[in-house]
Each structure stands twice: as structure tokens, then as C-alpha cells.
N, C-alpha and C positions, 0 to 999 in steps of 0.2 A: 287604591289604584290611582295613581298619578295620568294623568292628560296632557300632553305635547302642547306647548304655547306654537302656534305659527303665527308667524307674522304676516300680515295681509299686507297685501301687495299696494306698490305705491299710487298715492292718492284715491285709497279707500280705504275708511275708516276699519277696525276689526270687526265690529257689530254687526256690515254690510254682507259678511262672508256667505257664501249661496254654500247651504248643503249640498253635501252631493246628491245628484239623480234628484235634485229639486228647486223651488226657489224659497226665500229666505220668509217671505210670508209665511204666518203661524194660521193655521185650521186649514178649511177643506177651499179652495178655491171656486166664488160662486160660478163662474162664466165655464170652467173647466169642466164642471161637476152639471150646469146646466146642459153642455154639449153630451157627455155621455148618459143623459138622462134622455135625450131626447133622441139620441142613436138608437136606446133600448127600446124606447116607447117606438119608435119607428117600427124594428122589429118584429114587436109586438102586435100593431096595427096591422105589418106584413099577412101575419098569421092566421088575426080575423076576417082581411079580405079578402085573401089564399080561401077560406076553407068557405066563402062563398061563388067559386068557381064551379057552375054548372058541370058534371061530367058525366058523361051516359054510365049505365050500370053495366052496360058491355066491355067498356075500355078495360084492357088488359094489359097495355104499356104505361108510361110515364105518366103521361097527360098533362092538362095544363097548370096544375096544381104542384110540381115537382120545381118549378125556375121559381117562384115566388117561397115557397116554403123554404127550397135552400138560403137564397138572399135573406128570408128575415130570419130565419138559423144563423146565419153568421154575422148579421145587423144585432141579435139580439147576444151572440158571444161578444163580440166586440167591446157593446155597451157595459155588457156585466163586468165583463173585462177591465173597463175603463171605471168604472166605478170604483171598483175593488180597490183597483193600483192609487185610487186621488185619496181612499178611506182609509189607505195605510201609508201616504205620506208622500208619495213618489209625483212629482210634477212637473210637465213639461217645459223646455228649457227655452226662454225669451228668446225670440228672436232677434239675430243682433238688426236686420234689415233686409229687405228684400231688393232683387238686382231690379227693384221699377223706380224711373224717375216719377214720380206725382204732378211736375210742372209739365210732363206732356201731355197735349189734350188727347180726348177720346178719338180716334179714327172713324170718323160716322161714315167713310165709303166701305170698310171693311165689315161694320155692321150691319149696313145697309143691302150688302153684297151673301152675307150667311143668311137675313133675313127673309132676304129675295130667293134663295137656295131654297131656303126651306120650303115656302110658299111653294115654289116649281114642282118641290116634291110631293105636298099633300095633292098637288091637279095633277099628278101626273102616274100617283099611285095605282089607281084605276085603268088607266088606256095603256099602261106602258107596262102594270105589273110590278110588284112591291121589289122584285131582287133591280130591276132596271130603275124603278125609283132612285131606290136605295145608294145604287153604285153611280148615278148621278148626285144625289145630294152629297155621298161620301166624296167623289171629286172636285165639286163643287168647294166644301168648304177646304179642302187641300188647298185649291186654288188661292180661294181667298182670303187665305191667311198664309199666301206664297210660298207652298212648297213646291220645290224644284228638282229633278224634273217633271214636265207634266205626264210624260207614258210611264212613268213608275205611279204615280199618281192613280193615274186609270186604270194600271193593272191589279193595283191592290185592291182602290177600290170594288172590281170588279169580281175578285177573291173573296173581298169581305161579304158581298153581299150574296151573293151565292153560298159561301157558311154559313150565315144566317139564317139562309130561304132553307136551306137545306136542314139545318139545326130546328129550326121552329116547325116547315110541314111536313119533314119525316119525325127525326127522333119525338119530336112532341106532339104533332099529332095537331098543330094548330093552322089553318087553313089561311095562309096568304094570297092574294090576287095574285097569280099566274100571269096576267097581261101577255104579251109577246113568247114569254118559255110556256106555255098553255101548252101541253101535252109530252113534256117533256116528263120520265117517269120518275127520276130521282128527287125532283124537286117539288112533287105534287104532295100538299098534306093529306 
């Protein structure tokens, strides 16, 4: 069986040619092969920390054991996943460059500004109630990292945090600080 000569393109040598669906490096790449190793191990850790999650022997729904054990179910496909594909050859494609200059310095007001967000939110979790937390820190960092405008902003975050409240103390059954929605029935774990 005869094999087509190509010609490598100019000014690169033939020898340089990048397999397809890979790069031209021979065996298993370590950094590659380290990252999906540690994806699975993550997984894996999911599963043992998951299944020390107190749960009364009455629970009948979901509980709190169902968000953890899904995530490291799909932490641990992934890695398997990723493993497989680097054991049989396939490896991801260099980046030519990212759209970041390097010579621009850090922004320490915009750091300083999520920092300070956050902080607001852990003292405010308690008197104000995790969904009012929440849809303050989520507008907060919109803000601060300028998105515009700012009543889309507030509305979403106000959305999100309410799915959340709503997602964690109904369907899961885990018990968020009410604050301010205290007695409100849909929202209560």
C-alpha cells in the first residue's frame, strides 16, 4: 500500500506535520494526562464526601446527597472520558493565543470591589436571608465587572436567586436562612 507524500506547508519543515486530532509529540502527554487524572480523582473524592451527608431515615425525596453525587457522576465521566481519549492518541489542539494583552496590569478596584461584594454577603446572609443575599452579591458582581444595563442586572439577579432558594429548600430539602421571605411558602426548606 503506497502513502501520499504532502507537502508541508511553507516554512515548516515535513517532520513538524501535527497529526490530525492531535499534536506531533509522541506518548501520552504529562500535564494533559495529569489534568484528567485529577478531574477523576475529584469525582471520586465527590462520592466519598457525598455519602457522608447526614440524612434522616424518614427522607423520602431527593435530599441532600442527590447535587453532589450527580456532579461527581459527571466529574468522574469526564475524567474517565479524558483519560481514554489521551491513552488512545487524541490530544488537544495548542492554543494559537488568547484575546488577553499580558502588559495590562491587574485591576485591583474591580478586585477590591467582588471582594468587598462578597464580604457584604457573608454579613448579610443572616439579617437579610440567603435568596436577598444572593441577588445582592449576584448584582453586585454584574456591576463590578460592568455590565450594563443595571435593571437587567437586578432583575436577573433577582431570578437567579430565587431559583436557587427555591431549588435548594424545596426540591432538596436543604434549609436556607429565610431572612426577609420568612414565611413565604414556596421558598421555605
Amino acid at each position: 500500500m503506497k502513502h501520499a507524500e504532502t507537502a508541508a506547508p511553507a516554512g515548516r519543515p515535513a517532520s513538524a506535520e501535527v497529526p490530525r486530532g492531535g499534536s506531533a509529540a509522541p506518548g501520552v502527554p504529562v500535564g494533559e494526562m495529569l489534568f484528567a487524572v485529577f478531574i477523576l480523582a475529584l469525582g471520586i473524592l465527590g462520592f466519598v464526601a457525598g455519602a457522608g451527608i447526614q440524612t434522616p431515615s424518614s427522607a423520602n425525596d431527593i435530599g441532600p446527597r442527590a447535587l453532589p453525587y450527580l456532579i461527581s457522576g459527571a466529574l468522574v465521566l469526564v475524567g474517565v472520558g479524558l483519560v481514554i481519549q489521551l491513552l488512545r492518541g487524541h490530544r488537544g489542539q495548542a492554543d494559537e493565543g488568547e484575546d488577553v494583552d499580558p502588559d495590562i496590569p491587574t485591576d485591583w478596584l474591580t478586585v477590591a470591589k467582588l471582594v468587598g461584594i462578597v464580604v457584604v454577603h457573608i454579613v448579610l446572609i443572616v439579617p437579610l436571608g440567603w435568596a436577598a443575599a444572593a441577588a445582592l452579591l449576584f448584582f453586585g458582581a454584574a456591576w463590578s465587572l460592568g455590565a450594563r444595563p443595571w435593571w437587567r442586572n437586578a432583575l436577573i439577579a433577582v431570578i437567579i436567586a430565587l431559583v436557587l432558594q427555591y431549588g435548594f429548600g424545596v426540591l432538596l430539602g436543604v434549609s436556607l436562612p429565610p431572612g426577609v421571605l420568612e414565611g413565604v411558602p414556596f421558598l421555605n426548606g
